[in-house]
C-alpha positions as a LaTeX table, in Angstrom:
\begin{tabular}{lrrr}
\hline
Residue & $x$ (\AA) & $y$ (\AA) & $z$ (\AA) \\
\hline
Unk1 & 65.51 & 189.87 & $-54.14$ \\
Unk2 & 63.59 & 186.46 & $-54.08$ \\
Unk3 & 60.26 & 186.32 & $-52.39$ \\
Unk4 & 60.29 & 184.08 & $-49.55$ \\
Unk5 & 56.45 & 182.87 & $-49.28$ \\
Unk6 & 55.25 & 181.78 & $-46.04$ \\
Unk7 & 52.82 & 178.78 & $-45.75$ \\
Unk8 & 49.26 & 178.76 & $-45.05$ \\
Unk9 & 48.57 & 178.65 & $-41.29$ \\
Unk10 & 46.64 & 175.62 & $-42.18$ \\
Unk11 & 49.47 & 173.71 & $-43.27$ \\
Unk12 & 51.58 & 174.89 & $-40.02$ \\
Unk13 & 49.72 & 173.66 & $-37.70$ \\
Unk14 & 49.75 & 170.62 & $-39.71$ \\
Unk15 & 53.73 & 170.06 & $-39.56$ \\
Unk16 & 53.34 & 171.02 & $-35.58$ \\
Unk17 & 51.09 & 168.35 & $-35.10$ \\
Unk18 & 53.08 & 165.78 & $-36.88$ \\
Unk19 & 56.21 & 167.13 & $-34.64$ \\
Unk20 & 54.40 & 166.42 & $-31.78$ \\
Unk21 & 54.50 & 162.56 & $-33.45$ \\
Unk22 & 57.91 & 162.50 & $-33.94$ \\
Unk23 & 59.78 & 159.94 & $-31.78$ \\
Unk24 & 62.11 & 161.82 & $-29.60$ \\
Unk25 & 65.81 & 160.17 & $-28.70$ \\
Unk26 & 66.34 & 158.73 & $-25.53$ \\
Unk27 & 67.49 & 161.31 & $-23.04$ \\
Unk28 & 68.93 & 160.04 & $-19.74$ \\
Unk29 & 67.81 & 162.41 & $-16.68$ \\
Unk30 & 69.46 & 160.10 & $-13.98$ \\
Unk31 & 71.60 & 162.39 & $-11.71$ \\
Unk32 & 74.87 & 160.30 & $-10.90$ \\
Unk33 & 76.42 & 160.56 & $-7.19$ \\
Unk34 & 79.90 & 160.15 & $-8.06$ \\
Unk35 & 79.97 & 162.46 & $-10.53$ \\
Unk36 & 78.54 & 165.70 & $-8.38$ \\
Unk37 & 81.17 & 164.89 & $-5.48$ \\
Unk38 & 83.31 & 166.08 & $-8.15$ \\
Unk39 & 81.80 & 169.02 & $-8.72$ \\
Unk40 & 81.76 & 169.93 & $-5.56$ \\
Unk41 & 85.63 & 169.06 & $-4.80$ \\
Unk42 & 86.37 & 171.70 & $-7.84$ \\
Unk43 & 84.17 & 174.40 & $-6.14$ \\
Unk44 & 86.73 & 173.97 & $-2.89$ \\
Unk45 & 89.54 & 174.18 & $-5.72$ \\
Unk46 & 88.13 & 176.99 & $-7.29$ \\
Unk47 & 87.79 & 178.53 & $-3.88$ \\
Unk48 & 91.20 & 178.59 & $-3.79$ \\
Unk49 & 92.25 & 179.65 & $-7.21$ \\
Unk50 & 89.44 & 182.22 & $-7.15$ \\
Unk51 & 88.90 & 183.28 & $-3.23$ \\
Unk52 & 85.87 & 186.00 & $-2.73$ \\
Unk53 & 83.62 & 183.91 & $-5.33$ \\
Unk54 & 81.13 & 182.60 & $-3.04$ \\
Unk55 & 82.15 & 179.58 & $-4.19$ \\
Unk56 & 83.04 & 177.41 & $-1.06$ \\
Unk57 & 79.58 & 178.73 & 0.39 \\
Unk58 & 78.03 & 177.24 & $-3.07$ \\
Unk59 & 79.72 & 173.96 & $-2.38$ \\
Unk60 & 78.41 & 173.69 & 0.97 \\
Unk61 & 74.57 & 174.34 & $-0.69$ \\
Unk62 & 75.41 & 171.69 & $-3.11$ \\
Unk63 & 76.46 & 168.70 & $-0.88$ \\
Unk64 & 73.22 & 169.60 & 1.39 \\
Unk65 & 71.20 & 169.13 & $-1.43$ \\
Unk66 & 72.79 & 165.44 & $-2.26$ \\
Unk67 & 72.79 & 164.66 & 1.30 \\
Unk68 & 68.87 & 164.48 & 0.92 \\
Unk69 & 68.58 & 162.84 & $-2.30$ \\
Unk70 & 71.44 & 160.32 & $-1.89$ \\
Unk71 & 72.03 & 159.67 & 1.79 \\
Unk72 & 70.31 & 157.58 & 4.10 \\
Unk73 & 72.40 & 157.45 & 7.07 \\
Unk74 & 75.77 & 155.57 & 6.47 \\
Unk75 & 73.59 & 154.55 & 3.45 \\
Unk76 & 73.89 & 156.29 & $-0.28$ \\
Unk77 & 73.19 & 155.00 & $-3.47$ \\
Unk78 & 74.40 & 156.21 & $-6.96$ \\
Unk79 & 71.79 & 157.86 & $-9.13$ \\
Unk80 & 68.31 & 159.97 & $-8.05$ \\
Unk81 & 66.16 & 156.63 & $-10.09$ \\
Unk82 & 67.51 & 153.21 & $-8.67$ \\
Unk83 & 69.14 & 152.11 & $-4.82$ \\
Unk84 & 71.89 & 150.87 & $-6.34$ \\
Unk85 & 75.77 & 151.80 & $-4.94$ \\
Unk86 & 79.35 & 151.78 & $-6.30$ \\
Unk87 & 82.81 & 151.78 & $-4.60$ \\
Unk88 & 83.30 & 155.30 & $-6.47$ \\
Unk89 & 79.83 & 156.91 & $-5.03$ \\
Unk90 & 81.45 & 156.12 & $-1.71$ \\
Unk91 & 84.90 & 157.42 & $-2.95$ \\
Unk92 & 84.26 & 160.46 & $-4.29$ \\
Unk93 & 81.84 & 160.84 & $-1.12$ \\
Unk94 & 84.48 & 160.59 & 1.17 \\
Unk95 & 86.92 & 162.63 & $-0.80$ \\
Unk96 & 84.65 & 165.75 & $-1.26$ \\
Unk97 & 83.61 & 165.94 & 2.60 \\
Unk98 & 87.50 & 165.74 & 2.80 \\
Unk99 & 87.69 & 168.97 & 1.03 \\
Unk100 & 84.77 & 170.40 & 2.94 \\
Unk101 & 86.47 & 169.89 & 6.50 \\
Unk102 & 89.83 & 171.33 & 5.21 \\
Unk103 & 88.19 & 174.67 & 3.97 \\
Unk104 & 85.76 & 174.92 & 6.26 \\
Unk105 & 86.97 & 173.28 & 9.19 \\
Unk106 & 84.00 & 172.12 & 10.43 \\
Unk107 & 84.45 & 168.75 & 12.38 \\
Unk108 & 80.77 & 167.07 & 10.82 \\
Unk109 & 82.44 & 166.77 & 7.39 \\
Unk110 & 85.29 & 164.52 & 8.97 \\
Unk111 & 83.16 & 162.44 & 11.33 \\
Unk112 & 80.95 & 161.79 & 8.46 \\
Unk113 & 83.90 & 160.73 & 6.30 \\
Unk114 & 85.20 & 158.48 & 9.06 \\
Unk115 & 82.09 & 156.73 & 9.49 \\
Unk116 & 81.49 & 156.26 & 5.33 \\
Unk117 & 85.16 & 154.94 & 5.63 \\
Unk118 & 84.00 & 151.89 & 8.09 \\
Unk119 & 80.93 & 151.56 & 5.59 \\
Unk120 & 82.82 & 151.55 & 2.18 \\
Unk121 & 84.73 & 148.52 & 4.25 \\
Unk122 & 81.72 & 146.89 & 5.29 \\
Unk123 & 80.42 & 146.56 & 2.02 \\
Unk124 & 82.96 & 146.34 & $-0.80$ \\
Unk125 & 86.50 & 144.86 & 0.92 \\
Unk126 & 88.01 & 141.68 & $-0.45$ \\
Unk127 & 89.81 & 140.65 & 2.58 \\
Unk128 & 91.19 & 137.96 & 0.77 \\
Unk129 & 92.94 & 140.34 & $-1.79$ \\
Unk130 & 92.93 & 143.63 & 0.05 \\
Unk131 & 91.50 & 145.45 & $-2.32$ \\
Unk132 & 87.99 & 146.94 & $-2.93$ \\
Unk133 & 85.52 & 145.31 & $-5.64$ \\
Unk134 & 82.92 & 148.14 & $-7.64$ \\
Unk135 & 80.09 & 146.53 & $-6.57$ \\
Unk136 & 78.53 & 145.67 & $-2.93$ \\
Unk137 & 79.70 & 141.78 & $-1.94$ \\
Unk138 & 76.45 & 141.30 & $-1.08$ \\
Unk139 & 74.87 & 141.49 & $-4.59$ \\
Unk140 & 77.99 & 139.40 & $-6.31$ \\
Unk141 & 77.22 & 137.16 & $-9.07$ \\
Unk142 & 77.87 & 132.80 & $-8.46$ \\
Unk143 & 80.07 & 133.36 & $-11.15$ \\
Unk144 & 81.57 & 136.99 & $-11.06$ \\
Unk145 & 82.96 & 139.09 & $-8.63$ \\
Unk146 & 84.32 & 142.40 & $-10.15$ \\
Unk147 & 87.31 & 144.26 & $-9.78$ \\
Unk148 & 88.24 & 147.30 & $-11.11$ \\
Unk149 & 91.18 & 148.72 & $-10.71$ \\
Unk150 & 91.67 & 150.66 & $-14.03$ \\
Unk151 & 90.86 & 154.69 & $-14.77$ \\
Unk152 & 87.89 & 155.04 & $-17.20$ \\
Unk153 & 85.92 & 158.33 & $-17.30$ \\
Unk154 & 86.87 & 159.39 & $-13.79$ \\
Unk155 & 90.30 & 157.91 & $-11.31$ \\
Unk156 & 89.36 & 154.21 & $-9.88$ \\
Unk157 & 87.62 & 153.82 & $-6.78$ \\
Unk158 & 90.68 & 151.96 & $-5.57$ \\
Unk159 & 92.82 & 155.00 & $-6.02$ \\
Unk160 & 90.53 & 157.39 & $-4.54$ \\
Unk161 & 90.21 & 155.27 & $-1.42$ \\
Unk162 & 93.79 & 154.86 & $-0.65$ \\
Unk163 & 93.80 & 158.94 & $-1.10$ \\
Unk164 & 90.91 & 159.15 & 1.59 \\
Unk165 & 92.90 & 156.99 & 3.95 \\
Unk166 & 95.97 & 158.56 & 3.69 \\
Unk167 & 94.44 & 161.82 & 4.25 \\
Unk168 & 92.47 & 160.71 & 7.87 \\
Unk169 & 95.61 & 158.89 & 8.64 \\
Unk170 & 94.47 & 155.20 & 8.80 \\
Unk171 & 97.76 & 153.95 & 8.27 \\
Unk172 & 96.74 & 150.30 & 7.98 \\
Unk173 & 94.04 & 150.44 & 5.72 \\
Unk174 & 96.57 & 152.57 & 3.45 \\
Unk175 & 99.46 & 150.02 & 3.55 \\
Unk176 & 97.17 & 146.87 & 3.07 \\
Unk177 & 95.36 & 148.94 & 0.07 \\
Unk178 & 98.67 & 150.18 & $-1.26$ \\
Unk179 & 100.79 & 146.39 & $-1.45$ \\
Unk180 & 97.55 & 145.11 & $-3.49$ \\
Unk181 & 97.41 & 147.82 & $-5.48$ \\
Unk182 & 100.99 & 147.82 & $-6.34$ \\
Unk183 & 100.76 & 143.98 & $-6.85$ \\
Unk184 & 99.04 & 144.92 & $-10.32$ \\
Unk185 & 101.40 & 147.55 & $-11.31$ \\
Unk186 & 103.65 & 145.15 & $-13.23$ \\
Unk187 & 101.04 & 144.39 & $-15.59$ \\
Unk188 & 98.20 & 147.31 & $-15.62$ \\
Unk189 & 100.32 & 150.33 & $-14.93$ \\
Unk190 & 99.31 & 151.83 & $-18.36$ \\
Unk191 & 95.77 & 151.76 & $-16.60$ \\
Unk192 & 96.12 & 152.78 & $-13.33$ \\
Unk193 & 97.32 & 156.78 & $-13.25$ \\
Unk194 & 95.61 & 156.97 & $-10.68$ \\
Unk195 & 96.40 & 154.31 & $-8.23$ \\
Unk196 & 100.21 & 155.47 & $-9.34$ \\
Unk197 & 99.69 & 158.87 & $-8.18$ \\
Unk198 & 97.84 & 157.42 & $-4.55$ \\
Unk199 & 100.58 & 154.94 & $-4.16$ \\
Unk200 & 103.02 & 157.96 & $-4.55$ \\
Unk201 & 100.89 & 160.28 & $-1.78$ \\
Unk202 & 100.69 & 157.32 & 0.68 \\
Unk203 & 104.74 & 156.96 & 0.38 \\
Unk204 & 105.43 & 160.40 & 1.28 \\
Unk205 & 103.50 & 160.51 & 4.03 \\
Unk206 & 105.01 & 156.95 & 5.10 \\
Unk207 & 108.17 & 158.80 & 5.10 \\
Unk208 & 106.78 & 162.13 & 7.39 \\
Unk209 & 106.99 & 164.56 & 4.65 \\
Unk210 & 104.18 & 167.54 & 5.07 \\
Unk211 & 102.17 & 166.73 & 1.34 \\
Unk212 & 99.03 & 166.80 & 0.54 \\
Unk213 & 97.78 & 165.10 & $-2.26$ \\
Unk214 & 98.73 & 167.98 & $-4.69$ \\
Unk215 & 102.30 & 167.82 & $-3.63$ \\
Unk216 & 104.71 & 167.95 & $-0.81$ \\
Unk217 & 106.42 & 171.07 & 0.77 \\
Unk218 & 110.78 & 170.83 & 1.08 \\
\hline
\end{tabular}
């Protein structure tokens, strides 16, 4: 069997002090909004899937601990590091303390949701188009206002809003949200899944069927 020989100590410390050199890779420690809504939302699912878990109680622990680190008042902002705010932090926001008030049926979790609904309003509505822009109006570019209506890594903001006023039953904030939305079908469809699915909810609850947004009952 072949000897393995093992370095002077001298020399160890030598390669530990040049690791200590070494440039690391950028790591990014931000903590996104947006993102843990959604992990919260598939606690309440998993709830459901998996009752007895703790798991709707570990949801609950969750969104306290955002509430202090992201909310101030009627307020949030999208990451732990800058003030900054997106349609979807106020989306998936909304949507999660959705899912809170239907499990737990706590009433907070739906006032709070109906006053972040007047606020999401406030500060990203395009009257002019009915539809909601990604960033606040108040911060728009001379040149550039942005709209996105298209599914990247998670559903559009767009979507998820027309979801959230479906489900509290603001029927015209839904239609006005829903026309626009369908205005782009014709040529975006391929990226909007999402707003597809929405449109769909808000039309079968137009029509008085009992649905939620995970299906309808006959």
């Amino acid at each position: 069997m072949r000897e393995i020989k093992i370095p002077p100590e001298s020399i160890v410390l030598k390669l530990k002090a040049l690791r200590k050199t070494k440039q690391k890779p950028f790591f990014d420690n931000k903590i996104q909004l947006d993102l843990n809504c959604l992990w919260i939302s598939a606690l309440i699912s998993a709830e459901q899937i998996l009752p007895n878990n703790n798991f709707l109680n570990t949801a609950e622990i969750y969104y306290s601990n955002l509430e202090k680190v992201f909310f101030n008042g009627s307020k949030l902002r999208h990451t732990n590091l800058k003030s900054i705010v997106f349609l979807e932090d106020y989306a998936y926001v909304i949507a999660m303390l959705l899912d809170l008030s239907d499990y737990t049926l706590k009433p907070d979790y739906l006032f709070k949701a109906k006053e972040l609904c007047k606020k999401v309003i406030e500060l990203f509505y395009v009257k002019e188009k009915s539809i909601f822009q990604k960033n606040e109006i108040s911060t728009n570019d001379l040149f550039y206002k942005p709209l996105d209506i298209s599914d990247n890594n998670i559903p559009n903001g767009n979507s998820i809003m027309l979801l959230n006023f479906s489900r509290l039953g603001m029927k015209n904030e839904s239609k006005e949200l829903s026309n626009s939305l369908n205005g782009y079908l014709n040529i975006y469809k391929s990226l909007m899944i999402s707003s597809l699915k929405s449109i769909d909810y808000f039309n079968t609850i137009e029509s008085n069927k009992n649905c939620t947004e995970n299906g309808c009952l006959i």
